[in-house]
C-alpha positions in Angstrom: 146.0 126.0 131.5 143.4 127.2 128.9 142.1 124.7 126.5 143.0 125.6 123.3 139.5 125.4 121.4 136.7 127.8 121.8 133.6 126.7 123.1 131.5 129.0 121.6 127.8 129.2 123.1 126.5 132.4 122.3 124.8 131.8 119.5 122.1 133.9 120.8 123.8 137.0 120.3 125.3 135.9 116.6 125.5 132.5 115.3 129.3 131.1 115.0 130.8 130.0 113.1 129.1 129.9 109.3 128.4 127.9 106.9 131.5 127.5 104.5 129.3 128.8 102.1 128.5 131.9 103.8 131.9 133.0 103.5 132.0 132.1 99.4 128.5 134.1 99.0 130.0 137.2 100.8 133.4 137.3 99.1 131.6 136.7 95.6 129.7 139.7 96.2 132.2 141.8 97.4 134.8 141.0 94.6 132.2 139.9 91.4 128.6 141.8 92.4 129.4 145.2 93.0 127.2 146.7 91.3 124.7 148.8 93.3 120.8 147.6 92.9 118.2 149.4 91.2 120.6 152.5 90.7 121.7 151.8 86.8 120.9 150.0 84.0 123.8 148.4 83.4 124.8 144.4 83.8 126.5 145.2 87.0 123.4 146.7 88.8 121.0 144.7 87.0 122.9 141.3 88.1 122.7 142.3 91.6 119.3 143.4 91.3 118.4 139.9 90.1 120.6 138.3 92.9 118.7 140.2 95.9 115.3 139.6 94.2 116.0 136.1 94.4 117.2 136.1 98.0 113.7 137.4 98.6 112.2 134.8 96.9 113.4 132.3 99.2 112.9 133.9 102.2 109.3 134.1 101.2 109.5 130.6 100.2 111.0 129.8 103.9 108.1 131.8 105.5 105.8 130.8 103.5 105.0 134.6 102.1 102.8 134.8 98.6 104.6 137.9 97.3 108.1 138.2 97.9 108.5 142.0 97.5 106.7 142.6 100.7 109.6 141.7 102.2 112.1 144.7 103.1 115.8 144.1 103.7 117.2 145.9 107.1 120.2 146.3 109.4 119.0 143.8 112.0 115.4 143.0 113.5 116.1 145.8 115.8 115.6 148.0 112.7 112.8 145.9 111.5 110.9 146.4 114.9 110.9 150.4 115.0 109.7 150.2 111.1 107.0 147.9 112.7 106.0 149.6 116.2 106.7 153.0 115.6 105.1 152.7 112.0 101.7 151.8 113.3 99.2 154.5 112.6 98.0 154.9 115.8 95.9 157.5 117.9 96.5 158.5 121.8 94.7 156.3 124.0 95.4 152.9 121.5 96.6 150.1 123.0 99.3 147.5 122.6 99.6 143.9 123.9 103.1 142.6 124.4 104.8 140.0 127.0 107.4 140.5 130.1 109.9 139.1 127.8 110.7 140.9 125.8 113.7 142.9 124.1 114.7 146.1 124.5 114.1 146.1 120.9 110.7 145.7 121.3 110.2 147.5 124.6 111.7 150.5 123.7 109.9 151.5 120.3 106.8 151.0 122.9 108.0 153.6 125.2 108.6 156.0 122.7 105.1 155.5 121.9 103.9 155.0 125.4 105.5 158.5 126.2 105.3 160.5 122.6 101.5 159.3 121.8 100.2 157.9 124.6 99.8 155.1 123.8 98.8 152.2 126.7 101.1 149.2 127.1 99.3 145.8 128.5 101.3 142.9 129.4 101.3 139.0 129.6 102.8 136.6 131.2 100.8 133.4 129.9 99.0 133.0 127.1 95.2 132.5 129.0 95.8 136.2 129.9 96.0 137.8 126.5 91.9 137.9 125.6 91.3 139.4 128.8 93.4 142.6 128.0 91.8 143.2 124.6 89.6 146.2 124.6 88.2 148.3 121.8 91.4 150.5 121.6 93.5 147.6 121.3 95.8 147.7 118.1 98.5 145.5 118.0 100.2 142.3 119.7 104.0 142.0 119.9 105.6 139.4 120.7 109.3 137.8 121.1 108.7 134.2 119.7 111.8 132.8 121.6 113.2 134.4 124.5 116.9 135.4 124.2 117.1 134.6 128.0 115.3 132.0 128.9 114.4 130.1 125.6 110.3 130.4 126.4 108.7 129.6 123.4 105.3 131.6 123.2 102.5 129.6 120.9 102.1 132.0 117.7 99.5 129.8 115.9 96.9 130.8 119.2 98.0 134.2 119.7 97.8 134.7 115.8 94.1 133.4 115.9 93.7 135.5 118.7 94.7 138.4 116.6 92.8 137.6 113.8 89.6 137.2 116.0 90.0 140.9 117.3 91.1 142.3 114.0 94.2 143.1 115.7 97.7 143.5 114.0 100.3 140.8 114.9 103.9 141.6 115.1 106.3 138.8 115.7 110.1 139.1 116.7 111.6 136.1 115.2 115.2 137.3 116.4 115.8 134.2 118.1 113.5 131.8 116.3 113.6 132.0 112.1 116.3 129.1 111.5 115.5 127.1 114.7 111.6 126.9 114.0 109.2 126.3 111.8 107.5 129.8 111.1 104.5 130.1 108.6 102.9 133.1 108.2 99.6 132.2 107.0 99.3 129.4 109.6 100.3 131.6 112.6 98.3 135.0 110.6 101.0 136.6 111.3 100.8 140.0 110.0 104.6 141.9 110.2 107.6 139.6 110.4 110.5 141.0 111.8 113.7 138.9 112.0 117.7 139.4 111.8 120.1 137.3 109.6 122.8 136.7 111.8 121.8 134.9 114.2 120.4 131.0 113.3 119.9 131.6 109.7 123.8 132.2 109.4 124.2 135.3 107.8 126.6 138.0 108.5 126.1 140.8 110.4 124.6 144.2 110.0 121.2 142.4 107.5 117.6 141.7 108.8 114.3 141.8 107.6 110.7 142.9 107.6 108.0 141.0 106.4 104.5 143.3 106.1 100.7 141.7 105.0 100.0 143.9 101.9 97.0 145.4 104.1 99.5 147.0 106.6 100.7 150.4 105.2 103.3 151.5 107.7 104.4 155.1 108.0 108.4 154.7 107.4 110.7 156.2 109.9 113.4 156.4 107.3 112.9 158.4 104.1 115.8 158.9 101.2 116.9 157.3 97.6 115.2 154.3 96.9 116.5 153.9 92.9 113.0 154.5 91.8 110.4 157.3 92.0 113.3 159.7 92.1 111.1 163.0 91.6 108.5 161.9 93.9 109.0 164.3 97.0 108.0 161.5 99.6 109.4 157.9 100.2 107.1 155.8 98.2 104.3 153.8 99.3 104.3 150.5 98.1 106.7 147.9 98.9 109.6 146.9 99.7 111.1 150.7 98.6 108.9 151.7 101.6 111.2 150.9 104.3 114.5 150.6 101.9 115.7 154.1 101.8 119.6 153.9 100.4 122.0 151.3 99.4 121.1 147.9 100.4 123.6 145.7 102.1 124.7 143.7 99.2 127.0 141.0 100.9 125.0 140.8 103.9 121.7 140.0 101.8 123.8 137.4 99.8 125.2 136.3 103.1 121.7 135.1 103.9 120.7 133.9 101.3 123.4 131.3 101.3 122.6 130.8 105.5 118.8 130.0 104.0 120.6 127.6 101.7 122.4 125.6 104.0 119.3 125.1 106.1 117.1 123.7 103.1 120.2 121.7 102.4 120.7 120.4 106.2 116.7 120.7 106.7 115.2 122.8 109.0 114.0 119.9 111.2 117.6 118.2 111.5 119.0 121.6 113.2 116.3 121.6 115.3 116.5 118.5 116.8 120.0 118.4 117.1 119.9 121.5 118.7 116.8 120.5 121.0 118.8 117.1 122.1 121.6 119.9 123.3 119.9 122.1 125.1 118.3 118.8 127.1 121.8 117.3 127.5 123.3 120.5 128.9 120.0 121.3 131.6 120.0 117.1 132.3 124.1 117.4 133.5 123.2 120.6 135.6 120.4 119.4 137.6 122.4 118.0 140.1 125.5 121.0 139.9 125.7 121.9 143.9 124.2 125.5 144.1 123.4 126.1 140.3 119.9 127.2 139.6 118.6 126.6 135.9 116.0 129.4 135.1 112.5 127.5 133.8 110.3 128.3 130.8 106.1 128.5 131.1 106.1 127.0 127.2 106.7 123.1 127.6 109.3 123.4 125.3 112.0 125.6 125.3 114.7 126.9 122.4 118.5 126.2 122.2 118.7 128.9 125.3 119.1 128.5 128.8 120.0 130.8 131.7 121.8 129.2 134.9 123.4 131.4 137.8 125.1 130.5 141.3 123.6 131.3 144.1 123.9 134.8 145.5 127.2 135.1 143.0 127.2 137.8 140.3 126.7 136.5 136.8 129.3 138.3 135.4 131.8 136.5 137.8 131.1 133.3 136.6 131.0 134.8 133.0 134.6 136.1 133.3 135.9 132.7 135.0 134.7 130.7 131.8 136.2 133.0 129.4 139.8 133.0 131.2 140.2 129.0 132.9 138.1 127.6 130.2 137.6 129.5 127.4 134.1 128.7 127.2 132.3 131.9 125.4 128.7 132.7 126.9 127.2 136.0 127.7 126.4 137.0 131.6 124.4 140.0 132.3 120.6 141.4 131.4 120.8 140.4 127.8 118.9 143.9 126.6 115.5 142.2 128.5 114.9 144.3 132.2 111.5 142.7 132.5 112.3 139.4 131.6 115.2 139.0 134.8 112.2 141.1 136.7 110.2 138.0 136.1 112.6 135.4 136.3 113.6 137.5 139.8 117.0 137.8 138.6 117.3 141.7 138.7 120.1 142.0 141.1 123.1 139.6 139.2 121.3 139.1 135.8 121.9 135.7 134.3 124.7 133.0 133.1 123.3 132.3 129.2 124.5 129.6 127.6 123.2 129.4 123.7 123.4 126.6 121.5 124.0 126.1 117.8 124.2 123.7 115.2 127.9 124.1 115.1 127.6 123.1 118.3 128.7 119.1 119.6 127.8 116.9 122.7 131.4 117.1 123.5 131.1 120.5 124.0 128.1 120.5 126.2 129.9 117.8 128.5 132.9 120.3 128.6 130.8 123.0 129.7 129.0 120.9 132.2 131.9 120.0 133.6 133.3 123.0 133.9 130.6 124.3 135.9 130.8 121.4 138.1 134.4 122.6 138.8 133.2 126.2 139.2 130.8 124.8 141.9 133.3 122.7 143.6 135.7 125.9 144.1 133.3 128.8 145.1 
């Protein structure tokens, strides 16, 4: 018989369930703020307008950013990525550092470029390899902060000083990171920010968002009404109308700005233990799980993800028997990251991911332990 609760751990591919006051902030502004921003003059638009400005305003406050209007709301950080990669002004023969695990997010905007411009892709595994791949046409590192399939955490405070020593630009996915750990832009010189809202800083979906150093002037991808410069016959420079063409996802901005809320309320460093002491509970109970193999980081820490499979049995198997005999939510399969499973030599059956959130208990991660147990006992 199914248990009756969900055990939710895919909180990698969007955080669940919300704050309480997630829900309030998106049904105010559906029902009382529906005024469209920077379109009109009147109370309606210029309330909304004030409402979004100070959603930016604590994001920057979050990330430690000096100006808030360099900060661009998007659909998602796979949006914020492409302004980021594929708004780089660079020449054939450039070069761009990234790692082996990455998203496709990341990886594909770096084909396109790889195969449109010609522009040469180097890659890392560990950080002690990075310096040793600059060269004089090398632009840009990008990197995934946390992995979304193993939970490797790379060190952005050495590759940012890295970056900075080269003069290069540093891009940083915070997909899987911004609401689990400490990011600082200025400490980490981070120079574009690219993160989604759904995910651990509780927003809705379909909002993200871009973070670019005032020296960066990206060439947007996406050109169209901005509510200002109207006559102008190109998107405008200057931030954030730069990479905001059209209306701007009012509920989904005010979603997370109510999801930034709640973590200044909990404090950032409360979610993150709690969610640390899960993640070490749930690979502690599976270390001695008959035929289950629990998929290592090269950081010596590791975020609230982990990536377990059964020997020589497909991951999506084991994905559908948790869903149906114990309706226990993860996701099985190549998690939009080829290279990472390349690495982790999991190409053939992809991985079991089980993701934790705040929402999360230790009840839930003894349920799930045990249910692989059973799993083990019965294949």
């Amino acid at each position: 018989m199914i248990n009756k609760k969900d055990y939710y751990f895919d909180n990698s591919a969007t955080s669940h369930p919300k704050p309480e006051k997630v829900y309030e902030a998106v049904e105010n502004a559906i029902k009382n703020l529906n005024g469209n921003p920077g379109r009109a003059g009147h109370r309606k638009a210029v309330e909304i307008s004030r409402e979004i400005y100070n959603v930016r305003c604590k994001l920057a406050d979050f990330f430690n950013i000096e100006n808030p209007l360099q900060i661009a709301f998007t659909a998602n950080a796979t949006e914020s990525l492409n302004f980021a990669i594929k708004g780089l002004n660079l020449n054939p023969g450039d070069k761009i550092i990234t790692s082996h695990l990455e998203h496709n997010s990341v990886l594909r905007p770096l084909y396109y470029l790889r195969d449109s411009k010609n522009i040469s892709i180097d890659f890392f595994d560990e950080f002690s390899q990075i310096e040793n791949l600059i060269t004089e046409r090398t632009k840009a590192i990008v990197v995934n902060h946390i992995s979304n399939v193993n939970g490797n955490i790379q060190d952005l405070e050495k590759i940012g000083f890295l970056a900075k020593k080269y003069n290069l630009i540093f891009i940083v996915d915070a997909s899987q990171s911004a609401g689990f750990y400490p990011i600082d832009i200025k400490a980490m010189n981070i120079d574009i920010l690219c993160f989604t809202g759904h995910k651990s800083l509780f927003g809705i979906q379909g909002i993200g968002g871009i973070y670019v150093n005032e020296n960066i002037h990206l060439i947007p991808i996406l050109e169209g009404g901005t509510g200002s410069y109207s006559k102008m016959e190109r998107q405008p420079k200057v931030m954030p109308e730069l990479l905001e063409a059209g209306t701007l996802n009012t509920p989904g901005i005010l979603s997370l700005g109510a999801g930034i809320d709640f973590i200044n309320e909990i404090g950032l460093e409360r979610i993150k233990i709690h969610e640390d002491f899960l993640t070490d509970k749930f690979i502690n109970g599976c270390k001695n799980i008959p035929n289950l193999i629990v998929y290592p980081t090269l950081s010596e820490k590791r975020g609230p993800v982990v990536s377990v499979n059964f020997k020589n049995v497909p991951s999506s198997d084991i994905g559908a028997i948790l869903d149906e005999e114990f309706n226990i939510m993860i996701r099985a399969s190549f998690h939009c990251a080829p290279l990472a499973h390349d690495f982790l030599n999991t190409s053939e059956y992809g991985t079991i991911r089980f993701s934790f959130g705040f929402f999360n208990t230790e009840e839930d991660i003894d349920y799930a332990i045990n249910a692989l147990k059973i799993i083990s006992e019965n294949i």
